[in-house]
Every structure is written in structure tokens, then in C-alpha cells.
C-alpha positions as CSV (number, residue, x, y, z in Angstrom):
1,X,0.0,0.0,0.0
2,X,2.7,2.3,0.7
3,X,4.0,2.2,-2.4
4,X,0.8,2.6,-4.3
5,X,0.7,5.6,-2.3
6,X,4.0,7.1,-3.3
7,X,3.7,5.9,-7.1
8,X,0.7,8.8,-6.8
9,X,2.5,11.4,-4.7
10,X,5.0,11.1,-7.3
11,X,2.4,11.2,-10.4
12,X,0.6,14.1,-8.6
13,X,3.2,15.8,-8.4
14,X,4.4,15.2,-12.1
15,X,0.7,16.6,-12.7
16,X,1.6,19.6,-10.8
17,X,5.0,20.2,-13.0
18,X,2.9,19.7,-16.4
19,X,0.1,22.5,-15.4
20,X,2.6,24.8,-14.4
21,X,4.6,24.1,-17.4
22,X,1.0,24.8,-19.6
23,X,0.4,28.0,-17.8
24,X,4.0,29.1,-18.5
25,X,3.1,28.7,-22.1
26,X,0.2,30.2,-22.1
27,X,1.4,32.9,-20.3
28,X,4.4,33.1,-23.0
29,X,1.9,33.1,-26.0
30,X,-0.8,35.8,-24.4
31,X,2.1,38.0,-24.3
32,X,3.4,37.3,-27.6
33,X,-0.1,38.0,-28.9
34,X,-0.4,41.5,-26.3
35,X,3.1,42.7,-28.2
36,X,2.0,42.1,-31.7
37,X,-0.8,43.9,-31.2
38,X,0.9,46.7,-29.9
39,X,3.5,47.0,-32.4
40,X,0.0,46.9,-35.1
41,X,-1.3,49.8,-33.2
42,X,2.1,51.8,-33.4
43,X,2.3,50.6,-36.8
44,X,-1.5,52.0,-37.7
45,X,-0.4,55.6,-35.3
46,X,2.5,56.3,-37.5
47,X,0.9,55.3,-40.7
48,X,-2.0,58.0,-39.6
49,X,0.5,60.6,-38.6
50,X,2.3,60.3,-41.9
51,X,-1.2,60.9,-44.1
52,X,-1.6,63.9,-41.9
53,X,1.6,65.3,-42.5
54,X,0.9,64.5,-46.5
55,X,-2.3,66.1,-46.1
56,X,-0.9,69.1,-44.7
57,X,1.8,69.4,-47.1
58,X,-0.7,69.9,-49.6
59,X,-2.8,72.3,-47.6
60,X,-5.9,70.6,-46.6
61,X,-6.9,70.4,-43.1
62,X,-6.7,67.3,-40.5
63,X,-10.4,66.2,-40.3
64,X,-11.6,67.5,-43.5
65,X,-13.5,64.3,-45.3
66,X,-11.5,64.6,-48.7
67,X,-9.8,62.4,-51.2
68,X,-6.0,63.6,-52.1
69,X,-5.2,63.7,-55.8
70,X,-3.0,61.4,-57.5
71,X,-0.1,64.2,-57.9
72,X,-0.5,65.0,-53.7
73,X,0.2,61.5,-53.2
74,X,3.4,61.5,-55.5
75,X,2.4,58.6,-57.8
76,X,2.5,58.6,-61.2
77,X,-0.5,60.4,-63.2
78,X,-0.4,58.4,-66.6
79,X,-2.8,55.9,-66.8
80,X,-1.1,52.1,-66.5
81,X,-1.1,50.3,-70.2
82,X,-3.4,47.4,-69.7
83,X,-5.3,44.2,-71.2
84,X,-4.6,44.5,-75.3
85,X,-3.6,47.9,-75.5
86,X,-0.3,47.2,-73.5
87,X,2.6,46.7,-75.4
């Protein structure tokens, strides 16, 4: 009997080193996830403050609901050659 009862001290207590082992990973992965999705939000912050500063390059106003022309943007005005007409 005694050693029935120490072959589950022992397995309990393997138990215990395998759940704390899970929540260690879990924990790992939670933050993982919590620091991509701060970098996205930094990422999307300085993608914003860089429109803003394009927008007021070209004199309009932060807040103003209004599309910026090809030229203000600094891409190329010609139309792309497509389908059969592209050579």
C-alpha cells in the first residue's frame, strides 16, 4: 500500500510540473499576442501621422472628409497600359 501511495504522490506531483509548465506557455503566448498587437497599433499611429503630414503638405486640413489627388500623393499620373492595349 505504501508504495501505491508514493507511485501517486509522485504522479501528482508530475501533474503539478505539467500545469505549471502549460500555464507558462500560455502565459508566454498571451504576451506574444499582447506585443504584436501593440506594435500593429504603433504601426497604424504612425501610418495615420504620416497621411496627416501628407495632407498638410498639400494644404488641406486634418479632419476635413477629402480624397487627395493622384499628384498630392506622388504617384505617377499616366494611366497604366493594360489588357490588349499594353505593349
Amino acid at each position: 500500500m505504501r508504495i501505491a501511495a508514493a507511485r501517486a504522490r509522485i504522479q501528482a506531483a508530475g501533474h503539478r510540473v505539467v500545469r505549471a509548465s502549460v500555464r507558462a506557455q500560455e502565459a508566454e503566448r498571451l504576451a506574444r499576442k499582447a506585443a504584436e498587437q501593440l506594435a500593429r497599433v504603433e504601426r497604424a499611429m504612425t501610418a495615420q501621422a504620416e497621411r496627416r503630414a501628407r495632407i498638410a503638405e498639400i494644404g488641406g486640413r486634418t479632419g476635413e472628409n477629402r480624397v487627395m489627388t493622384t499628384e498630392a500623393r506622388g504617384r505617377a499620373t499616366e494611366p497604366l497600359e493594360t489588357g490588349s492595349r499594353a505593349k
